[in-house]
N, C-alpha and C positions, 0 to 999 in steps of 0.2 A: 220975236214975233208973238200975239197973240190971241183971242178967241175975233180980234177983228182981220183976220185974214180967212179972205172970202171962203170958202167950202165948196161953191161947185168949181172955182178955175185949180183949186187941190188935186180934185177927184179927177176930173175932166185931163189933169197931167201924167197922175199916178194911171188910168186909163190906158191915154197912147202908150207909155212905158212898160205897160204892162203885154200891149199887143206888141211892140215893139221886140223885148224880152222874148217874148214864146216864138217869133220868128228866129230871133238870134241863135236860143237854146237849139231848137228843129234840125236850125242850119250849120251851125258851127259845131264839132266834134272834132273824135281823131282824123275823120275823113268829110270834109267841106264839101255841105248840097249847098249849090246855087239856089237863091232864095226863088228863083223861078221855076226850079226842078222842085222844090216843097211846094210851091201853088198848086203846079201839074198834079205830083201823087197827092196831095191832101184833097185836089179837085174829085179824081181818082176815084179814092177810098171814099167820099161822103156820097159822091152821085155816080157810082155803078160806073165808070166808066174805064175804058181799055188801055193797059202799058205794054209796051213790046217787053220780051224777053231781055235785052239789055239790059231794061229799065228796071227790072225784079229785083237786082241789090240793093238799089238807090230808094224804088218803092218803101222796102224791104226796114231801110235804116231809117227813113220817116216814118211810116204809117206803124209801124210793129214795135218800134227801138223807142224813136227819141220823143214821139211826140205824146204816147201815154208816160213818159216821162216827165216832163214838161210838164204835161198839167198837174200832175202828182205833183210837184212842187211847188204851182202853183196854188193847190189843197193846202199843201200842208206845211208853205209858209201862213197863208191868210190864216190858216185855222188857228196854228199856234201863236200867230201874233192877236187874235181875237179872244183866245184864250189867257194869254199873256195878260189884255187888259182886264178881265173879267178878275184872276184871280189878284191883281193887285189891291183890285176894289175892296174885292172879299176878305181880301185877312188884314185888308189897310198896310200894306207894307211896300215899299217904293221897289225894296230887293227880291220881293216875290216873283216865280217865274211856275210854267205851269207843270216843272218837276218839283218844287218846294214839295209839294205836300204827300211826297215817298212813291208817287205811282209810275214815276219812271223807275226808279228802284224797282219796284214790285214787277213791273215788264221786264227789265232784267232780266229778271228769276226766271221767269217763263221763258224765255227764249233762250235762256243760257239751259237750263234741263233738257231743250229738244235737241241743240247742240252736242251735248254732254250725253245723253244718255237714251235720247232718240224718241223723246216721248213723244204723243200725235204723231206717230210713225205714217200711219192710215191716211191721212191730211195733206200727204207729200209736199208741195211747194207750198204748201199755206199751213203747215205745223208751226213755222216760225213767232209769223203774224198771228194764228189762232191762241197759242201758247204767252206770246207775249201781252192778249187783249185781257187773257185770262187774269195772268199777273197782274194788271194794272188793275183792272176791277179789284181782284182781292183784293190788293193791296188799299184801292180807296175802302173798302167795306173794314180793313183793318186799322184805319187811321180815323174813320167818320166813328167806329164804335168807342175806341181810346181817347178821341177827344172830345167826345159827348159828358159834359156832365149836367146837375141840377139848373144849372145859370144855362144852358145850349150849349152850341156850337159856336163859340168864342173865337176871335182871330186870334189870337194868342195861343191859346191852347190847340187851337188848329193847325198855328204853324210849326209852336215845337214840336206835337206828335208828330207832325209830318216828317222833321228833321230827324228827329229818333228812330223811329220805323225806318226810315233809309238808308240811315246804317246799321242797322240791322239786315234790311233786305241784300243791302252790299257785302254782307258779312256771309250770309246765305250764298249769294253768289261765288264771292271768292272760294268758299268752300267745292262748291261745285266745281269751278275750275280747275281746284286744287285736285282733285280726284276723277281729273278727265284721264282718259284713257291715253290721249296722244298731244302732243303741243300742237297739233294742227286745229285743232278743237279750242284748244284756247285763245290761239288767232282769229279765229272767227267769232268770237264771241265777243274779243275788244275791237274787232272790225264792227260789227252790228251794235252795239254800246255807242261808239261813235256819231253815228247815220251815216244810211247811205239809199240810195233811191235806185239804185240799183237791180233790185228784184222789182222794179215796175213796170206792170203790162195793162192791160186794157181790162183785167178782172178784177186789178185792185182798187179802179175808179170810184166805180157805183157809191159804194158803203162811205168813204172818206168824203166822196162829194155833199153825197143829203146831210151825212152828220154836219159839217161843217155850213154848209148854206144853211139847213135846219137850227143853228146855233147862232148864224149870224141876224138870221129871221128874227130867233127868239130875243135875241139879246138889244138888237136898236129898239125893237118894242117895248124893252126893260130900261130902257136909258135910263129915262127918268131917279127910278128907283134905285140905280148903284149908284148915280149922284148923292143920292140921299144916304147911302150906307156908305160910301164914303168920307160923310162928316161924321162917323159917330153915330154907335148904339141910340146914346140917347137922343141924340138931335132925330135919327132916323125916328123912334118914339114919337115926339113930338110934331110929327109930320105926317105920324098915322102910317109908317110904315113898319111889318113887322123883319125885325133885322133878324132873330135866330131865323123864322122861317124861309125867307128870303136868300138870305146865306146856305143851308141847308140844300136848298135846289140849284143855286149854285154849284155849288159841289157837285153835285151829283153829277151835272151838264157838264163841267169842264171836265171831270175824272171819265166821262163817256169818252167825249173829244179825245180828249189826251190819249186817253188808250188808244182808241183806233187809229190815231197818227203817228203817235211809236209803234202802233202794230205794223203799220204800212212803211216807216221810216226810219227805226230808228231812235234812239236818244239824240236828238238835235239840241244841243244848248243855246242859249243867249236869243235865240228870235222871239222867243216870250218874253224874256226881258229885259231888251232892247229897243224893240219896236215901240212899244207903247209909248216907250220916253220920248222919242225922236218926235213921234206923235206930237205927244201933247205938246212940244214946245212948235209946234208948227200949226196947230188948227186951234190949240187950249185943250184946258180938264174938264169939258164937257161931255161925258161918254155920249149921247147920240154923236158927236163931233168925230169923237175919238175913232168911234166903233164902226165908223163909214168909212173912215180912212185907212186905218190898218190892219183891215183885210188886204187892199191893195197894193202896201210899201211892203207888207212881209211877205205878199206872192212876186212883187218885182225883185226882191231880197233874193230869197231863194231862189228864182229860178238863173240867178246870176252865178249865187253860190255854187249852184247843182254845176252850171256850165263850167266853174272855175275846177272843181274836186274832178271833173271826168277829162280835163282837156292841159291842166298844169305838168303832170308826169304820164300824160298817155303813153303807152296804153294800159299802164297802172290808172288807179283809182285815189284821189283823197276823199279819209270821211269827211262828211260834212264838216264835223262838227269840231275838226281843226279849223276848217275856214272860219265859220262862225264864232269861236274861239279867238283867232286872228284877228278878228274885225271887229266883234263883240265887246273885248277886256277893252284895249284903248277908249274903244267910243264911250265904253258907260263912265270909265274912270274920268274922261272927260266931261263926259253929262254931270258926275255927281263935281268939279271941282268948279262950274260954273256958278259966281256969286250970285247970290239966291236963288237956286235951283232948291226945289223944294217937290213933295210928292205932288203929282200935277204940272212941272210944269211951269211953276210960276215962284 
């Protein structure tokens, strides 16, 4: 298939799937709400209205549990697979995803310290997330200044500093591990490395929402312009676009994103990059195309994900990022052995 397959009967499908999905996620768990008992309390909870006592568990596991759940997956597949395309663009690389460039590494660090040794004590449930946002930022401020030279902020030298720095930051981490106090601390630490959506409640919405629709705003308005840095420095030149600056803010956006949805999440792999491919051979490599679509297949992704990791070994947990791992390797291995599969798509 390609960029002549139509765009809105796309959207208009990923859409129902998408409403489809968040009913699923709501209702299915270790313990099964009739899809008509999640109408009632979601009715409930949005318009002030009255549950008997009974109803208070049931309330209880939609409104409180599963359903800022759910949309948190829905964040924070669309964000990373929005992110996913953005930074393909940017360093020109087909194998780019939006941990390449060391700031999942760098959130690591941050959230392995709180683990370990209790930093942002003060912060209680939100040490984790505030420590690992930390991380990621640093870690982009230490990757944007290392790969800065005379010529800019090069894809190349963007992407090995990234890869450098990340074992490094992993190297940081292990050390931490290495000097936790108990092995309970270091299970939690490759618990949270993983993802898991597990600490989501209705406070960690707000921030992960605006970032992410703020980013999806910013970026179909940019379309244009990652097509054009897509083909190249110089072709971008010639088109009147300037690619170090362009590139540069780039950066900057997706290292924000990123952060706050590892903060809220997680290390999640392969939904950055994954989605984008699956993408582009389904609508083409036109990012306005791209960038309208997969927001919607990496929030139907995950919130499928989310459901499979909480309800396969209930009432244990799988991370994420086994699933996506599981589902991720095969598919891409297959995306790249399709003849003429090329970046884009085509």
């Amino acid at each position: 298939m390609t960029e002549r397959v139509r765009l809105v009967p796309v959207l208009l499908i990923l859409a129902v799937a998408l409403v489809v999905s968040i009913a699923a996620g709501i209702a299915l768990g270790p313990s099964v709400v009739p899809i008509g008992d999640v109408l009632h309390y979601l009715r409930a909870a949005l318009t002030g209205g009255t549950i008997t006592s009974d109803e208070l568990s049931g309330y209880t596991i939609v409104w409180e549990v599963r359903t800022p759940r759910v949309l948190l997956a829905v964040l924070v597949g669309a964000g990373l697979s929005v992110v996913g395309v953005v930074i393909q663009a940017l360093v020109r690389n087909a194998l780019a995803d939006p941990f390449v460039l060391g700031i999942s590494s760098g959130a690591s660090v941050g959230a392995t310290a709180v683990v370990v040794f209790g930093v942002f004590a003060s912060l209680g449930v939100y040490a984790l997330s505030a420590a690992a946002f930390l991380g990621a930022l640093g870690a982009s401020v230490l990757v944007y200044i290392a790969a800065m030279s005379k010529a800019g902020l090069t894809p190349l030298r963007l992407v090995l500093t990234g890869i450098a720095l990340a074992y490094g930051f992993q190297a940081v981490m292990s050390v931490l591990v290495f000097l936790a106090p108990d092995g309970q601390a270091a299970r939690t630490v490759l618990f949270w490395l993983m993802g898991s959506l597990g600490g989501a409640n209705w406070g960690s919405l707000p921030i992960a929402a605006v970032a992410v629709l703020l980013a999806m705003v910013v970026l179909l308005r940019n379309s244009r312009p990652l097509d054009v840095l897509a083909m190249g420095d110089e072709t971008a030149a010639s088109l009147g676009v300037d690619a170090v600056r362009l590139r540069r803010w780039l950066f900057v956006l997706t290292a924000a994103v990123t952060g706050l949805l590892v903060a809220v999440s997680g290390a999640v792999g392969f939904v950055g990059l994954v989605m984008p491919h699956l993408v582009r051979i389904v609508v083409g490599s036109g990012h306005r195309r791209v960038l309208a679509v997969a927001p919607l297949a990496g929030a139907v992704f995950m919130v499928w994900t989310d459901l499979v990791s909480r309800t396969l070994v209930a009432p244990e947990e799988l991370p994420l990022g086994v699933i996506t791992a599981v589902i991720g390797v095969p598919v891409f291995i297959t995306l790249m052995r399709r003849r003429g599969y090329l970046f884009g798509g085509r």
